[in-house]
N, C-alpha and C positions, 0 to 999 in steps of 0.2 A: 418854603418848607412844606408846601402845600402837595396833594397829589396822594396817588394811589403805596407808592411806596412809602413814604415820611406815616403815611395814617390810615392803611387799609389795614386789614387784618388778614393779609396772605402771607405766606411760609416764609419768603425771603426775608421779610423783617422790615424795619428802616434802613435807609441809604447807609453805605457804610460814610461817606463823608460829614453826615447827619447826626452821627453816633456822637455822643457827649466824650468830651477827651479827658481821659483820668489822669491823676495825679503824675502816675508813672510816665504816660506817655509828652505829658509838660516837660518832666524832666529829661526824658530822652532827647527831644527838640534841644531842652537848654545844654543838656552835655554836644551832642551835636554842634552846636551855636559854640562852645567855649574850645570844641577842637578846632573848629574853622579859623577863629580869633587866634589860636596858639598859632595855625600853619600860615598867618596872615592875608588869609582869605578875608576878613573881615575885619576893621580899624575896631575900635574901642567903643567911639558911637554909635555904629551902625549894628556893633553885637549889642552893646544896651540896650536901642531901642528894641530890637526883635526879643530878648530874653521877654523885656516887657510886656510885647505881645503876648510869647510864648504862654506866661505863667496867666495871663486875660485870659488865653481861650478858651471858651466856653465847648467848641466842636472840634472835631478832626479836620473839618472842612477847612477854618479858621490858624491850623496848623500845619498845614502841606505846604503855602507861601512862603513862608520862617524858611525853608530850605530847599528849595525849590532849586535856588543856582547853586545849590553846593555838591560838590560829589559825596558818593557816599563813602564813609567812614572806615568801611569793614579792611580796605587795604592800605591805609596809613595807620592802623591801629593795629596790625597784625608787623605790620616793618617795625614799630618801634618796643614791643614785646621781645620778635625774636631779634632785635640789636643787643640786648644783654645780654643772653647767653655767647654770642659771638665777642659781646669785648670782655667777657669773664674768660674766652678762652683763650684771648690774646695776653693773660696777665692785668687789665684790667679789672676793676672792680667796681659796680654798679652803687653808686651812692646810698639806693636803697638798702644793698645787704646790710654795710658797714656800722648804721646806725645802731643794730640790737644787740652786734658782740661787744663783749668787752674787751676792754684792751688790754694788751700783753704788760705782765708786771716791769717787765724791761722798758718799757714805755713811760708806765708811772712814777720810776725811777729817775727816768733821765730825765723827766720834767721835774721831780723833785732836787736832781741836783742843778739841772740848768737854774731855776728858781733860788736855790741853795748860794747859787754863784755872787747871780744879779745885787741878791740880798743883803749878801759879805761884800761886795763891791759898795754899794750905798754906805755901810756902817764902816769901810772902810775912808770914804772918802768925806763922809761928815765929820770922821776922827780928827782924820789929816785937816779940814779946815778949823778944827774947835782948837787945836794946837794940843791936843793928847787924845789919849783913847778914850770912848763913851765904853758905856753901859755897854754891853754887846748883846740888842735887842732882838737881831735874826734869829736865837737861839730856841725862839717863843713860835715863830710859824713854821719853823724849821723841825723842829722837836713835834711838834704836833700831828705836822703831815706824816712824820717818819715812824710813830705809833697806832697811825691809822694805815700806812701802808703794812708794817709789819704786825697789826692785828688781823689781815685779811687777808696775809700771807700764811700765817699761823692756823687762825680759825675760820678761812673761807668765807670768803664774797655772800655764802646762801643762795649764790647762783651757781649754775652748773656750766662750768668754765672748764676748758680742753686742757687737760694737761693738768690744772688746780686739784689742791687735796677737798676732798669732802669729807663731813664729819659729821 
């Protein structure tokens, strides 16, 4: 580290390998390191140890090694961006979208009746073994679900849903 660049006081500066590696640039090594590991460039162990470097180094210098034999990133992270719009157009739908909407009341329904079904099945077939009819206890999660659907059919989710009334 010694020499006229690393400690003289001319315009260029210090080496740029020389230069202290900031936070941000550890992490860029480490997301670098965790796409390689995804595209199986890299086993498990051999992305942990370098992560570990990664987040050590002290210089730039100390972080150009980490990925040295990797290619760079900028065109397998541009194919897998523009692969959703392409299977959104096929009638696909990207996992990510589906998670924020809510789902169609016709949805909430037919899981409350599917649920409705299973439930009268159970209370029907503990009957048939006690040798008469029980208490008929589905009436209690059935009734419940059916007052909270139809409160949020009435008076809206609070979210702003396609098609729902707002109030």
């Amino acid at each position: 580290m010694s020499g006229p660049a690393a400690s003289g006081p001319d315009a260029s500066g210090p080496n740029e390998r020389e230069v202290r590696a900031s936070d941000a640039e550890r992490e860029a090594v480490a997301e670098r390191l965790r796409l390689a590991m995804n595209e199986g460039r890299l086993d498990i162990s051999e992305f942990d140890e370098r992560v570990g470097q990664a987040y050590a180094a002290v210089t730039r210098a100390e972080l150009e090694p980490l990925t040295r034999d990797l290619p760079i990133p900028s065109e397998p992270a541009r194919q897998t961006r523009s692969a959703a719009p392409e299977a959104e157009e096929e009638g696909e739908r990207p996992v990510e979208r589906k998670r924020g909407r809510p789902r169609s009341r016709s949805a909430e329904w037919r899981d409350w009746a599917g649920t409705s079904f299973v439930l009268v099945g159970i209370w029907l077939i503990t009957s048939i073994a006690s040798g008469g009819p029980n208490f008929f206890w589905p009436i209690f999660p059935m009734g419940i679900w059916a007052v909270i659907l139809l409160s949020s059919m009435i008076f809206g989710s609070g979210e702003d849903e396609r098609g729902g009334r707002q109030r």
